[in-house]
C-alpha positions as a Markdown table, in Angstrom:
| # | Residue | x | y | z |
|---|---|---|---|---|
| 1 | Unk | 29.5 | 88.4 | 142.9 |
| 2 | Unk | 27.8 | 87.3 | 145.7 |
| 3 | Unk | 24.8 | 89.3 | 147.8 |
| 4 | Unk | 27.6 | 90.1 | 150.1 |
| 5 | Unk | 29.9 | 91.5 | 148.2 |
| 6 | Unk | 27.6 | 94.1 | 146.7 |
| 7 | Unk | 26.6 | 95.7 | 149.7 |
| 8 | Unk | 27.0 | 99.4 | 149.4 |
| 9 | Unk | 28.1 | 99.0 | 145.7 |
| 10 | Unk | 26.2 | 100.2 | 142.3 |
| 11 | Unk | 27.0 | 98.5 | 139.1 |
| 12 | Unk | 25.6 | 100.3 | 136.0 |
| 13 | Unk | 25.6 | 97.9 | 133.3 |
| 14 | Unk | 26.0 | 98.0 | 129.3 |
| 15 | Unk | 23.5 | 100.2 | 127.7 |
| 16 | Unk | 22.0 | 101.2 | 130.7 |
| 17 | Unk | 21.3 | 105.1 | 131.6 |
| 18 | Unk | 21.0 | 106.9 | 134.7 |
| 19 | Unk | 20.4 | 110.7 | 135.5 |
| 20 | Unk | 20.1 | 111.9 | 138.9 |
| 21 | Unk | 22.6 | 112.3 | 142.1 |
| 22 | Unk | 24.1 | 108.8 | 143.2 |
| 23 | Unk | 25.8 | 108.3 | 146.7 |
| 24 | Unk | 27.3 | 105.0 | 146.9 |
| 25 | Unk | 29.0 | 104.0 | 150.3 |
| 26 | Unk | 31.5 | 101.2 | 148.4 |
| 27 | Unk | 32.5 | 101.3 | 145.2 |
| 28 | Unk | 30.5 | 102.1 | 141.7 |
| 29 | Unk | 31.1 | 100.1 | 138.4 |
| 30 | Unk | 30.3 | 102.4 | 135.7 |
| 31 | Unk | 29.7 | 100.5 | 132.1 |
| 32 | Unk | 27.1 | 102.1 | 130.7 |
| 33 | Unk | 25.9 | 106.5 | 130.8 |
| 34 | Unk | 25.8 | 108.4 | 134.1 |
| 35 | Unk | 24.2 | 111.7 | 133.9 |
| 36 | Unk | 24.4 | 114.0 | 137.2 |
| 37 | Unk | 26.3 | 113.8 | 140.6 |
| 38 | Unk | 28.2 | 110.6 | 141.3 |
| 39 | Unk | 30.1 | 110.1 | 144.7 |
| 40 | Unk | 31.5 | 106.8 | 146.4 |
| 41 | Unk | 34.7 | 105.5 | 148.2 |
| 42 | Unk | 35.6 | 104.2 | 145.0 |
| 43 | Unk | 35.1 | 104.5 | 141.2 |
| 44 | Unk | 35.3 | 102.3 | 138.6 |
| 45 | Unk | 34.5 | 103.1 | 135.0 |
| 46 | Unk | 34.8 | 100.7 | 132.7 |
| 47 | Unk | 35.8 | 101.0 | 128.7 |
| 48 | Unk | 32.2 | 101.6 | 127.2 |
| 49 | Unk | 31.1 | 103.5 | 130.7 |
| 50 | Unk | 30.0 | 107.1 | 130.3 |
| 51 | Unk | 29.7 | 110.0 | 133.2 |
| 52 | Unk | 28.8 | 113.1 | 132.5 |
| 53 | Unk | 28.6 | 115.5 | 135.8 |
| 54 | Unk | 30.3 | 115.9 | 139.3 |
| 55 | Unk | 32.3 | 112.9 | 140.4 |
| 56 | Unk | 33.9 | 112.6 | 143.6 |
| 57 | Unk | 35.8 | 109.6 | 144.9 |
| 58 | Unk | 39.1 | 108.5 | 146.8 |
| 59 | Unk | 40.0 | 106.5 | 143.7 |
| 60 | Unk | 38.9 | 107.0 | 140.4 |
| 61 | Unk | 39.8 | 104.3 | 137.8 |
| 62 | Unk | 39.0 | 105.3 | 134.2 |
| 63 | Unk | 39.1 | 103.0 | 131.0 |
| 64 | Unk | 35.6 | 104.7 | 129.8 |
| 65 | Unk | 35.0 | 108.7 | 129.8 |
| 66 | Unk | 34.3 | 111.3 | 132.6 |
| 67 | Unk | 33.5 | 114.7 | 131.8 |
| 68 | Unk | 32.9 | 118.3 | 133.8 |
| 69 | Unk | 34.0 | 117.9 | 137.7 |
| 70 | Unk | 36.4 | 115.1 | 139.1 |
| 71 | Unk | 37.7 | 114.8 | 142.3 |
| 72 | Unk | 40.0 | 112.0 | 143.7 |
| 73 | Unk | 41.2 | 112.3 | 147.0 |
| 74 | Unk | 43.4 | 110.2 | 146.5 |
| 75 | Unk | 44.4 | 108.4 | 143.2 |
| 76 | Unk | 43.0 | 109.2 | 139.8 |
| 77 | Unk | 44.1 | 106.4 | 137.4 |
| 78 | Unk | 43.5 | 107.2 | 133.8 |
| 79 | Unk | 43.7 | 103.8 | 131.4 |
| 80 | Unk | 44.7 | 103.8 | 128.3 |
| 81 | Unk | 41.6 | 103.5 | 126.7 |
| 82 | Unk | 40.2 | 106.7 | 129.3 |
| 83 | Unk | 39.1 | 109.8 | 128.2 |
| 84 | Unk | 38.8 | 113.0 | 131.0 |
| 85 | Unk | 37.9 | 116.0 | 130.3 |
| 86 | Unk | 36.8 | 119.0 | 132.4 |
| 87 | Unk | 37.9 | 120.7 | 136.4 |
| 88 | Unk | 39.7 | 117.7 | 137.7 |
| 89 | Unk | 41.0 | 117.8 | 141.0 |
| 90 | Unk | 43.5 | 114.9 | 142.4 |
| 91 | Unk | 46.1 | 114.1 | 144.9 |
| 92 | Unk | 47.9 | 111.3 | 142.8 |
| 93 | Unk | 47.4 | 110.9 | 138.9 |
| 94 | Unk | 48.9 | 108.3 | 136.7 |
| 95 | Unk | 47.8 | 108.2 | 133.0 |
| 96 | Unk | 48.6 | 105.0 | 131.1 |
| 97 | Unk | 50.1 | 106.0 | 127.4 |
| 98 | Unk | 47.0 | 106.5 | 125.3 |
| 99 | Unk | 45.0 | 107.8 | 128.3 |
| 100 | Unk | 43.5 | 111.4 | 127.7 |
| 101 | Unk | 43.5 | 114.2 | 130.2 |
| 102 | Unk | 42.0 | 117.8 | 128.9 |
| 103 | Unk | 41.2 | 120.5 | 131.5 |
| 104 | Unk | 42.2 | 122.5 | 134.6 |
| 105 | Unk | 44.2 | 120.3 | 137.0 |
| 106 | Unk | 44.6 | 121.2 | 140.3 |
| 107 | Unk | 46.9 | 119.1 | 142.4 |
| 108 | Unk | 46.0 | 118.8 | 146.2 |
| 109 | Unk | 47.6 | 117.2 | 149.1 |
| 110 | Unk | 45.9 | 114.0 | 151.1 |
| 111 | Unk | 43.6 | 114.7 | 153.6 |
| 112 | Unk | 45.1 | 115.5 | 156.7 |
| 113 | Unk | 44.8 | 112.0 | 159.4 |
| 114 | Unk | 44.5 | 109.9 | 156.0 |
| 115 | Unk | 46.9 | 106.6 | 155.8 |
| 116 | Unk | 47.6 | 107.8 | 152.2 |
């Protein structure tokens, strides 16, 4: 990816841990262990990727594991190797077969003046 492309974006890596609150403005690549608050205009967690806290995004793309509070404003897309578990809150959810949802599920409409 070029310098350009990642502006506003946070890639967490392989092996990699972070604790703490994270706002990212683009989108957030999630491979390796989030601890705490995550929120971007975008989510992206890949198969070994690990978040553990609040997560807020209008799309949410799980292959990895999210636990406690999710919220997708718009799509929440659960993979087939994804794991969620927790308060989830969505507006559209599509779970691949083998994808794991566990958890109070609240389904809410699109923000009002949204294109979705």
């Amino acid at each position: 990816m070029s310098d350009q492309n990642q502006n506003g974006c946070l890639t967490v890596g392989e092996g990699v841990s972070l604790s703490g609150n994270f706002s990212v403005p683009d989108i957030a690549f999630i491979s390796g262990t989030v601890n705490g608050e995550l929120t971007a205009r975008e989510i992206l967690i890949g198969a070994t990727g690990v978040v553990k806290g609040t997560v807020s995004a209008d799309i949410i793309d799980v292959r990895g594991e999210i636990h406690q509070e999710i919220t997708s404003k718009k799509s929440l897309l659960i993979r087939s190797t994804g794991r969620v578990s927790g308060n989830i809150t969505y507006v559209e959810l599509e779970i691949e077969k083998g994808g794991d949802i566990q958890g109070t599920m609240v389904k809410t409409d699109a923000p009002s003046g949204s294109n979705y």
